[in-house]
Each structure stands twice: as C-alpha cells, then as structure tokens.
C-alpha positions as CSV (number, residue, x, y, z in Angstrom):
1,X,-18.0,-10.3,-14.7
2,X,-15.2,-9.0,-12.3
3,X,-15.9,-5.5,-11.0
4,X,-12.7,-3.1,-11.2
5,X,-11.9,-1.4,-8.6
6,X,-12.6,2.0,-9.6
7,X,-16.4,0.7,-10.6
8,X,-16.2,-0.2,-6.6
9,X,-15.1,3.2,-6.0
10,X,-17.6,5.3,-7.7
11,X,-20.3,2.7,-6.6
12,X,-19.6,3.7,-3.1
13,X,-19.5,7.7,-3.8
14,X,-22.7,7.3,-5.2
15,X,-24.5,5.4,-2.3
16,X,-22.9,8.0,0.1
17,X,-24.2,10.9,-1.9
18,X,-27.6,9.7,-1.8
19,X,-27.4,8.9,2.1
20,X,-26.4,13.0,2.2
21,X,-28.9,13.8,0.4
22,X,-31.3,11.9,2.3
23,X,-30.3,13.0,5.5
24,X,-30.1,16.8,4.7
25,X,-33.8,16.2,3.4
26,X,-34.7,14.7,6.8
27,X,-33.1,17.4,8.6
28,X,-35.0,20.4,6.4
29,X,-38.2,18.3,6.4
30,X,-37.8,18.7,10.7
31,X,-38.1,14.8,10.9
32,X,-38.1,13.7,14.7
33,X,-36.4,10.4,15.2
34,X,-36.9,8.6,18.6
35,X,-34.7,6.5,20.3
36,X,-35.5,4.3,22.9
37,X,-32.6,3.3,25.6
38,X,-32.2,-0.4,24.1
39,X,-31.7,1.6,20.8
40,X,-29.3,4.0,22.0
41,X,-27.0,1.0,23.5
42,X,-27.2,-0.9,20.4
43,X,-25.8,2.3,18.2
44,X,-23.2,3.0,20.3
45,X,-21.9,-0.7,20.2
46,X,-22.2,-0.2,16.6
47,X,-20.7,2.9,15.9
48,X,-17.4,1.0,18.2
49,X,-17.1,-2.2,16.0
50,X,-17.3,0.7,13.0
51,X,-14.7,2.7,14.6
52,X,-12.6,-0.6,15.6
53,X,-13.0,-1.6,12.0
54,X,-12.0,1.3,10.5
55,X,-8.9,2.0,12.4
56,X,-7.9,-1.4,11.8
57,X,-8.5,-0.9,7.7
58,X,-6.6,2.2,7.4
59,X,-3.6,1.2,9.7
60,X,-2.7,-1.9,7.6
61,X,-3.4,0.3,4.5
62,X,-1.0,3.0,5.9
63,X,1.2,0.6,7.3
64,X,1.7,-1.1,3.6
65,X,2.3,2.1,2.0
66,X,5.0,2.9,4.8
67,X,6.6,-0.4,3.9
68,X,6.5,0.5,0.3
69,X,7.7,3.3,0.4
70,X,10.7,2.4,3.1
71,X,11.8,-0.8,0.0
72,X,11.5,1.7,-3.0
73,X,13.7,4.6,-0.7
74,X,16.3,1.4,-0.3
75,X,16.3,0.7,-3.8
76,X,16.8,4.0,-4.8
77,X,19.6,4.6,-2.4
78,X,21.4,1.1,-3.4
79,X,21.1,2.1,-6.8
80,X,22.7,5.7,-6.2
81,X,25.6,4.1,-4.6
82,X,26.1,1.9,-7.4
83,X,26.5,4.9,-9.6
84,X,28.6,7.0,-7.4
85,X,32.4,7.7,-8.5
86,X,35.0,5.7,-6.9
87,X,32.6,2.2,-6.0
88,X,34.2,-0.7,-7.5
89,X,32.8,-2.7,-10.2
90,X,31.0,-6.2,-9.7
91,X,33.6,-8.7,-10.6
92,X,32.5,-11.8,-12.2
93,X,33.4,-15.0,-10.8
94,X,35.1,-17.5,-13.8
95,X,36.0,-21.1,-13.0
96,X,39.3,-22.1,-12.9
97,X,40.3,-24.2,-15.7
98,X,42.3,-27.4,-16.0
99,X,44.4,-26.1,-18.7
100,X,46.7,-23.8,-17.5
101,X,47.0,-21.8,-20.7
102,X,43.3,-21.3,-20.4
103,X,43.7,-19.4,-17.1
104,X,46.3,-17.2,-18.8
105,X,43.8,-15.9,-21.2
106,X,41.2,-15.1,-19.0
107,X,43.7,-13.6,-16.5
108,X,44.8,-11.3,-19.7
109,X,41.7,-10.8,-21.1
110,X,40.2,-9.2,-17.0
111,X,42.9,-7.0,-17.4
C-alpha cells in the first residue's frame, strides 16, 4: 500500500500534537526532569545534527523551488517575446528539390 503524501503529512501533525499536549501536561503537572552532565552533552550534540539536518532539508527544498521558479519566469518571458508585435515568424526549413520546377512552387507558395 503506498502512503500519499498528504497521509504522511497529517501523520506527522498528529504525532506533534500529541508531543504538545504531552509536554504542556508535564509542565502543569510541575514534573522535574534531571539531567546529568553526560546527558546534557549528548542533547546538545543532538539538537546540532537536528539543526544541521534541518538546514540542509529546507535549503535544497528552497533551493528547488528557486530553480523552479527562475525556468517557469524564462518560459513565460520567451513565450511573451514570441507574441510581441514586430518578432518575425519561425521559418520552416524545406529541402531543395532536384526538379527545378518544384522549387518554384514552394518559393511561390512561402510567398
């Protein structure tokens, strides 16, 4: 069964809601929490590889919008000059023939 992402999405809304709620319960409840040096160390290396991950994740994802965005502004702006008065047309490239009659209908018929 392949998970959508939006299934992802509101899987991971949930979970944090209920890490909220738990924590504002821990909090109101005046729950101590001791830490002991070795502990302290080992969240603060944590909470860097978190912060080095998460700068990493939403830089790419910014930085492949940016692109995105850059290619559709170019496409939009080659198709405007396409349609703006005065460009010339795309001409279309025919093969000489052989037959020199042939060339003088197609040189007739561009006209």
């Amino acid at each position: 069964m392949a998970m959508r992402m939006s299934s992802l999405g509101n899987g991971l809304v949930i979970a944090g809601g209920a890490v909220g709620v738990a924590t504002v319960a821990a909090i109101a409840t005046g729950t101590e929490i001791v830490l002991t040096p070795e502990m302290v160390q080992l969240l603060i290396y944590k909470a860097l590889g978190a912060a080095a991950i998460g700068l990493i994740v939403v830089g790419s994802w910014l930085g492949r919008q940016g692109r995105r965005h850059e290619q559709s502004a170019k496409d939009a702006s080659d198709r405007a000059r396409e349609l703006e008065p005065g460009t010339p047309t795309l001409q279309h490239t025919v093969r000489k023939s052989k037959e020199p009659a042939a060339n003088a209908v197609r040189d007739t018929q561009a006209s």
